[in-house]
Structures are given as C-alpha cells and as structure tokens.
N, C-alpha and C positions, 0 to 999 in steps of 0.2 A: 701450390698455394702460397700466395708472398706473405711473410709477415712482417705487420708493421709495425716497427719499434717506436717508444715515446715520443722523437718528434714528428711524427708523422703531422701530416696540418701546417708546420713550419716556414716550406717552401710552396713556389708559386713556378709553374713552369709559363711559358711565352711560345705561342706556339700560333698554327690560324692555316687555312686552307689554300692562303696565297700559295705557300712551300708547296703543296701539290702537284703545281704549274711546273711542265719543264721549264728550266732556265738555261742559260750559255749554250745557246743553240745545241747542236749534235755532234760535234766533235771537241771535245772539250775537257778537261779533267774535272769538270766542276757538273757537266753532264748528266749528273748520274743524281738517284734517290738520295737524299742526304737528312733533314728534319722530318719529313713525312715517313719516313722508313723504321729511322728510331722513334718515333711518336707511336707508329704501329707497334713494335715491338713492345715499349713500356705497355703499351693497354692490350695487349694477350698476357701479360703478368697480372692484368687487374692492378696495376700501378698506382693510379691516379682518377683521382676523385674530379669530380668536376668545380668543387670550389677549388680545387690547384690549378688547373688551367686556366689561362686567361687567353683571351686573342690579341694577336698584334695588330696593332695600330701604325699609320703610317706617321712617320714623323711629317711634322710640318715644317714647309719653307722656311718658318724662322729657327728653328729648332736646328735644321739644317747647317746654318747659318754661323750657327755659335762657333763652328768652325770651319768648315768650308767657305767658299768667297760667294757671295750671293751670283757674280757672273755665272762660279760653274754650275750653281744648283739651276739658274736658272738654264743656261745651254742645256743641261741633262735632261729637265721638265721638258724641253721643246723638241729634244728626240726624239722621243718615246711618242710624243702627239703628232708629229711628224714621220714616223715610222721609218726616219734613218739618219745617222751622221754623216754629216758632210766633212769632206778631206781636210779643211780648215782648222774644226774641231777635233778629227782624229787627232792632229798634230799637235794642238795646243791643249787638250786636255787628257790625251790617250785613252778616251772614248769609244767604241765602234770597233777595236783593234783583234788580231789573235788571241790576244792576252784577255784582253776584256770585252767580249764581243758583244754585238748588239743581239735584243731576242724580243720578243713579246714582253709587254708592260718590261721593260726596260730599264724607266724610274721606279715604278711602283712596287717591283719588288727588293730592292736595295733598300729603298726610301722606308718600308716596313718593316724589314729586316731591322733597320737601324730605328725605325722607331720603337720596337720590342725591347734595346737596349737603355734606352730613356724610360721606359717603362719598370726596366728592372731595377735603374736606378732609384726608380721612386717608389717602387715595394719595399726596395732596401731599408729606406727612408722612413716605411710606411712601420719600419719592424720585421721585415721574415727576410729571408734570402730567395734570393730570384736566381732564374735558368731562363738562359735567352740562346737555344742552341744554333739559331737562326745567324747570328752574331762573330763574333770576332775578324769583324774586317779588319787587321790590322796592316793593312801597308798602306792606304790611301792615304793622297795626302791633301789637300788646304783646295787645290785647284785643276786635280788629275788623278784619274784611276789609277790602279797599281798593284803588280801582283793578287791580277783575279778580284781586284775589291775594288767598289766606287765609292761608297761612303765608309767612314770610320766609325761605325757604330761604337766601340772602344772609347774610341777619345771621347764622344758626345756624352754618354754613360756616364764617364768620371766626371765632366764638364759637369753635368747634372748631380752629381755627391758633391763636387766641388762649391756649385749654390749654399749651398745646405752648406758649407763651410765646412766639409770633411775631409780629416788628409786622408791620400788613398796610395795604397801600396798598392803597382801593376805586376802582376805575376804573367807573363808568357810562355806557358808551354809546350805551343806550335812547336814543329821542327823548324821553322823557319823564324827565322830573328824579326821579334815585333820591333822595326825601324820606324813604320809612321806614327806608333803611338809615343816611342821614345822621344821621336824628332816634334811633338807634339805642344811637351811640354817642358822644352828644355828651358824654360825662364819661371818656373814654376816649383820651391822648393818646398813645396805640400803634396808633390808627385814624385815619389819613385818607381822607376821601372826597372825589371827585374825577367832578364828574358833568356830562359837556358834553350839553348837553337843549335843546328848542323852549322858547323863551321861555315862559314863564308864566303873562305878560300875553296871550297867543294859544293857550296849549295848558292841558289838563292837568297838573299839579293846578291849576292856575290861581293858585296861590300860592306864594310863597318861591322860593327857586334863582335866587336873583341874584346878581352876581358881588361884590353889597355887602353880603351876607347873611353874615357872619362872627362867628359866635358866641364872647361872650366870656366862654365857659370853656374848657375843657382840650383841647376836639375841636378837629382840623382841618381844612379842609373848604375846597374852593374850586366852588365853580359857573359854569357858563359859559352864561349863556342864549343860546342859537344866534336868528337871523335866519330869519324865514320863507324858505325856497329855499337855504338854505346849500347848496352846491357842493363837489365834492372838493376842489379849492383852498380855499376858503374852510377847509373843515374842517380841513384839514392845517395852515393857518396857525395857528388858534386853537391845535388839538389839540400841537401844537411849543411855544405860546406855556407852554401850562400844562405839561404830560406833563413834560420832560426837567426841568423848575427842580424838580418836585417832587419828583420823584423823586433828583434829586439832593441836594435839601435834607432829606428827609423817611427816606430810605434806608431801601427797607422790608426783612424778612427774607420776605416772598413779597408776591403780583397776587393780587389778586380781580378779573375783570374780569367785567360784567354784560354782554351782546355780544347786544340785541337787534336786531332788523333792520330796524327801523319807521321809521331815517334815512334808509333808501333810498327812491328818489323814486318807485316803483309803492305805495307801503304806503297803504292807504285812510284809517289814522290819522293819517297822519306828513304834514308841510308843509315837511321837507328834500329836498334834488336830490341825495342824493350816490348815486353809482353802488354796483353790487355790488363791483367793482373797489376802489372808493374806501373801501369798510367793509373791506374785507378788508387793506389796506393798514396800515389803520391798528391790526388784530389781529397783522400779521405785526409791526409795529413795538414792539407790546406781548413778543410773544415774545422778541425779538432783547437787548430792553434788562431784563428782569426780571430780579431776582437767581437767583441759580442753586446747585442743588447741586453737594455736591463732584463729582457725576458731569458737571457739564454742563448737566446739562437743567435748565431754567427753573420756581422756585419758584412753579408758576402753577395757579390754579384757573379755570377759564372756566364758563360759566354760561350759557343761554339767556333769553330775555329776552321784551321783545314785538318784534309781528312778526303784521301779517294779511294777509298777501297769502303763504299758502301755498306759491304756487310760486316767490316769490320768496326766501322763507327758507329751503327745503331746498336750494337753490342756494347761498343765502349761507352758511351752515351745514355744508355739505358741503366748501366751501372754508375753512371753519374746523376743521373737522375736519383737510383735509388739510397745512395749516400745523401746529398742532399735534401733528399723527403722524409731521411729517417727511416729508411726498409730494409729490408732483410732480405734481398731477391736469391730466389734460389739457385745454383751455379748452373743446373738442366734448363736449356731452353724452353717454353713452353711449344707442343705438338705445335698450337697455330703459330707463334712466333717462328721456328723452322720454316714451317710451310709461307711467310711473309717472306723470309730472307732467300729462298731457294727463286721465289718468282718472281727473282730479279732479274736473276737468269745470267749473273756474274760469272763465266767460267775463266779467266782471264789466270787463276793459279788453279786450274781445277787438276794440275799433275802433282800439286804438292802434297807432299806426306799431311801437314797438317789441313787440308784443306774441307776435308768432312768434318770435322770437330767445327768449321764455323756454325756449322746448324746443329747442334749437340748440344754446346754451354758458352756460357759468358765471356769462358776463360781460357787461355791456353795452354800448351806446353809449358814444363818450366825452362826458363833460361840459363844459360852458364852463372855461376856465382863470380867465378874470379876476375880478378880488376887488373886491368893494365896500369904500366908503370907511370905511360902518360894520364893517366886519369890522374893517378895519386901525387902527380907533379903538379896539374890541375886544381888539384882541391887545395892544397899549399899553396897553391900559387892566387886562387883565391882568398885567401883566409889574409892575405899582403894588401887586400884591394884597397885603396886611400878611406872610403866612408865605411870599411870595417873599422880601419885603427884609427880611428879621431878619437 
C-alpha cells in the first residue's frame, strides 16, 4: 500500500501513449522500454492520481525554433513525411545516422518529447513542480542531432522559465556531461550549468567537461568529471562539494535537473558504481534545497535523461517520481510491478549475483563506503573553482 505524504497533489508528471511506440529502430541502446515501463510501474503502486498526469503535447514549430534553426526543424518535419533521409541531410544535420537513426513518426516523437518539457516549464510557472521523464535531450545542438538526441527539450524548458524571467540553475546528472545545454547558454548569465558526468577522457562526448573548462564570457558552468567506479560516497562527497556553494552563490529563482540513470552501476553505458538508492538520494537532496514557491513546493523541473538498462530505470524513476509526489513508496516491489519488469524479458545480466533483487525492491545492495584519494583531491580541487571564490 503507498503512502502518501503532505505534498502529495504538488507534482504533475508528463507522460502520453506516443512512448508506447517502439522508437530507434531495433538495434539500438535507446531500443528498449523506457517511459512507458516506469509509467507502468508507478501505477501498480497506486501512484498517481489522474489529476497528476498530463499528456504530452507536441511542441510546435515555433516553439522549436526558440532554439534550434528553423532549416533543421524544418529538414526533420520533412523526414518523417517522407519516410527517409537523404545522404545530404545525414551529413549536414546527423540525422538518419547509427547514432541517431531514422524510425516511425520520427519527428513526432522527439518533437513531443520536447514538447512535454515546455509543458513542465509552465506548470512550474503554473506553481507545482513537473516530471517530464520523456525529456533530457541533452547533447543536441542548434542544427544537428547528437548523442542519441534530436531536439534539446532541456534548453527549450529553460528557454521557457527564462520568459517568465527566471534565473535557472541546470543541474546534470547523466553519466554523460550535458555539453549541448552548456554550450547553449554560454552568453547567458541567468544560466548556470552544473553537470557531474564520467570523465571524458573515458566516456562520451569524449571532449570538454572538465572542471578547468571555464568559459570566459558571461556563462556559468562548473563540471565535475567523475572517476571510473565512483560510489555513493564518492558521489555525495563531490555532489556537497559543488551543489550547496552553488546554489548558494548563484541563487537561482527555480532547478532544472536532468536525472538520467546511467550512473547507476547495472547501466550497460555507464562506468559508475553508484546504487539506485544513492541516485535517488541525491534527487531527494535536490528537492529539499530548491527555491520554492510562495506555497512551499519547490521551483523544480525534473527531466529524464539516459539510462539503458530498462529495469533499472523504471525502478529508479518510479522513485523519482515518488519524491517528487510526496509518497512514501514502499522498498517491495509491488507482485504486478515484478511481473511488468520480468516481461521485458531483459536477461542481458541475468548471471549477476544481483540480478533477481531487480524484481524484488526499488533498491539495491549497499555500496563501498570508502573514498579514494582522487575523489578527495576532487572535491578540494573543486571547492578552488573561480565562481566558488568571487
């Protein structure tokens, strides 16, 4: 039985039957159940009321726009009505490609993805905080797909709080260093970005997001390139060293936070240890400390992200949700929710010790406590960054 704590009613999740559709053809890291999975899962808890659900809506071509080049949005609409890119376009927008392959509704499901993130901007707006797990495209950029993303739901999102004239702190914590939303607003200093990621000499993009990466114009931006294996401990150290100075220096008027799940140690992409436990921690800590409206509830937009290990993100996800709603979800999976995650039919670690506990609970093993020396050289080494000591 879930129980629901006082703010239950607070949050608004973003959600809608497109996600249902397979997307990224069938060989793919992005291949797999992802929103509709953890959507099933929240509601065998009894989760979510149907005034917290909304459905996504497609953004519109102007909407599109605010940051993308109206050529690419339009190239992309003509794809999708076309039922294929041409080599032209491959090239010049990286369209159609491995990375970002072409599939059924094509535009339409990015294009609503990204409109679910304009949506939560203006719930935000509206007073509650929003969940758009559909969301965190973060590598696209202006006039080309990238890293598995074609639009920037992210940027548009803030683009939309930025209307409204609010300064917005970007919180990323993918495994992978949010580059397109940084590179977004570098002339913009009512935007900080704030992205603890796998190194980038080891991971994807395989460039920039260093913590000596300080652009000197108007943007703000700190990066923390994480250590192969970071640990919940480890993570918490760093994540305390930057999160609280910034936020208290930088003082925003709402959170964007990008809330992929690829730092978790089952994720096939990801070269972090930290537990589901230890990601969620670190979102409940994001709640607790974000600016707030005059009602209380936290000027927050949350955002999905990556994340390819299926059963381990509607897990983590579901727990996100339940922070967010204000619930109390119990650590036992619910019978049907097991029975949702098994007939995925995911056996890709089914020899690992942990690997029956995904259908069990929420939560996992616990992790090593202890901290390496380079972490703690890390967090000093943060604590030096130029827009801590102004």
């Amino acid at each position: 039985m879930t129980r629901a704590a006082s703010g239950a009613g607070r949050a608004i999740y973003i959600g809608g039957s497109a996600y249902r559709r397979k997307a990224y053809g069938s060989n793919h890291p992005l291949a797999i159940p992802r929103v509709s999975l953890a959507t099933r899962l929240i509601e065998t808890y009894g989760a979510m009321t149907a005034e917290e659900f909304v459905q996504a809506r497609k953004a519109a071509d102007f909407e599109l726009s605010w940051f993308h080049t109206p050529e690419y949005v339009s190239v992309f609409k003509r794809c999708e009505a076309t039922g294929g890119v041409t080599q032209a376009v491959r090239q010049r927008h990286q369209l159609g490609t491995l990375e970002n392959p072409y599939f059924e509704q094509f535009f339409t499901i990015p294009a609503t993805a990204t409109g679910a993130s304009i949506q939560a901007a203006e719930w935000v707006l509206a007073g509650k905080l929003a969940f758009n797990p559909a969301g965190g495209m973060h590598h696209a950029r202006q006039d080309r797909a990238q890293g598995f993303c074609y639009f920037n739901d992210v940027v548009l999102g803030i683009l939309r709080l930025r209307q409204a004239g609010l300064r917005v702190l970007y919180l990323d914590i993918d495994a992978h260093h949010g580059d397109g939303v940084e590179q977004a607003f570098l002339n913009d200093s009512d935007v900080f970005t704030l992205s603890l990621h796998m190194d980038t000499r080891y991971a994807y993009p395989f460039s920039g997001g260093q913590l000596e990466d300080v652009p000197d114009i108007a943007h703000a931006s700190l990066n923390v390139p994480l250590p192969k294996a970071t640990t919940d401990a480890e993570y918490r150290m760093l994540f305390d060293a930057a999160w609280h100075p910034v936020l208290e220096r930088f003082r925003p008027d709402a959170v964007v936070l990008q809330a992929g799940t690829d730092m978790i140690f089952a994720d096939p992409l990801g070269k972090l240890q930290l537990t589901t436990q230890g990601f969620l921690s670190i979102v409940q800590t994001v709640v607790d400390t974000a600016p707030r409206h005059d009602s209380g509830v936290p000027r927050l937009l949350v955002t999905g992200g990556g994340g390819y290990h299926p059963l381990v993100l509607a897990r983590a996800w579901t727990g996100v949700w339940g922070i967010l709603s204000g619930r109390d979800l119990p650590e036992l999976l619910p019978e049907e929710g097991a029975e949702a995650l098994r007939e995925v039919g995911w056996d890709a670690d089914e020899e690992e010790p942990w690997y029956e506990r995904l259908f069990v609970a929420r939560t996992d093993a616990p992790g090593p406590v202890s901290i390496r020396p380079e972490v703690i050289d890390l967090a000093a080494r943060i604590a030096q960054h130029p827009f801590l000591r102004k």
